[in-house]
C-alpha positions in Angstrom: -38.6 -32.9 2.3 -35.0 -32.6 2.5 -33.1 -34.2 5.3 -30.4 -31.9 6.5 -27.3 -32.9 8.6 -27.2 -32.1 12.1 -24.3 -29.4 13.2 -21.3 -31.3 14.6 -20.7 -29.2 17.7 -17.3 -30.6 18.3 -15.8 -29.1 15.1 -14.7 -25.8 14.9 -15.9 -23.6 12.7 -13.6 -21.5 10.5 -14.8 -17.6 9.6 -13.4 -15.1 7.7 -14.5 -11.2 8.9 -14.0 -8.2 7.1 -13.2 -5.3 9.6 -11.8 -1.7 9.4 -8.8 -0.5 10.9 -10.4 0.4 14.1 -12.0 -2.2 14.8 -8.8 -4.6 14.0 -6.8 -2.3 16.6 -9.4 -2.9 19.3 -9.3 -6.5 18.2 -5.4 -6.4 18.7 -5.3 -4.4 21.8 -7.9 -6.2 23.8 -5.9 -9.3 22.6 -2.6 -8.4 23.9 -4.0 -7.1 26.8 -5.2 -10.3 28.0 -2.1 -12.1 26.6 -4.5 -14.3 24.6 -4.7 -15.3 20.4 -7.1 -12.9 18.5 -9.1 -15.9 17.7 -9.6 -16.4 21.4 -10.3 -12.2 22.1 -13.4 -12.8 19.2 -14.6 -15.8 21.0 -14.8 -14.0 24.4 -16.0 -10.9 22.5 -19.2 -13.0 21.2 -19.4 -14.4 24.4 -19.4 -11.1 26.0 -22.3 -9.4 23.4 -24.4 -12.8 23.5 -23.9 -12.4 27.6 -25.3 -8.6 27.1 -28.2 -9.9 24.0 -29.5 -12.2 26.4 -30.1 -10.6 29.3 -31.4 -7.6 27.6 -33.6 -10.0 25.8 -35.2 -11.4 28.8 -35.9 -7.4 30.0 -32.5 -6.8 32.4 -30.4 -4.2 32.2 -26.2 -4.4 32.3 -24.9 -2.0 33.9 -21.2 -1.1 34.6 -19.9 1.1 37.9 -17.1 3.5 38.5 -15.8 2.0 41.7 -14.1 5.4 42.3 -17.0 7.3 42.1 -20.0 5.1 41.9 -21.6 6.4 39.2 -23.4 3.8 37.2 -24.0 3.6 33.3 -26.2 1.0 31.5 -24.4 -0.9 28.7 -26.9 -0.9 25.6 -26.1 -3.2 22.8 -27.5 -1.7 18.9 
């Protein structure tokens, strides 16, 4: 049996993503947009699709509405 360390929760952890163009725009836009790093537009990102992951998990639906019009559309994550 091997014994393996626990996670230290308190200590970031450092990734390194390969992404196209598009999706580095996005990343850069929503980042600017929200005057924020691009470190802290992925963690709200992740934060966002775990958000969506979740409740979908647990059989709820997200839904997002027009406030203009009131038409509603489901948010599906693939």
């Amino acid at each position: 049996m091997t014994n393996i360390p626990a996670i230290d929760q308190t200590k970031p952890i450092r990734l390194s993503v390969n992404m196209n163009n598009e999706t580095a725009d996005a990343l850069r836009e929503i980042a600017e947009h929200y005057g924020v790093s691009v470190t802290e537009a992925v963690r709200r990102a992740v934060s966002v699709a775990y958000f969506v992951e979740h409740e979908t998990w647990e059989g709820n639906t997200v839904q997002i509405e027009d406030p203009k019009t009131g038409k509603v559309r489901e948010l599906v994550m693939m």
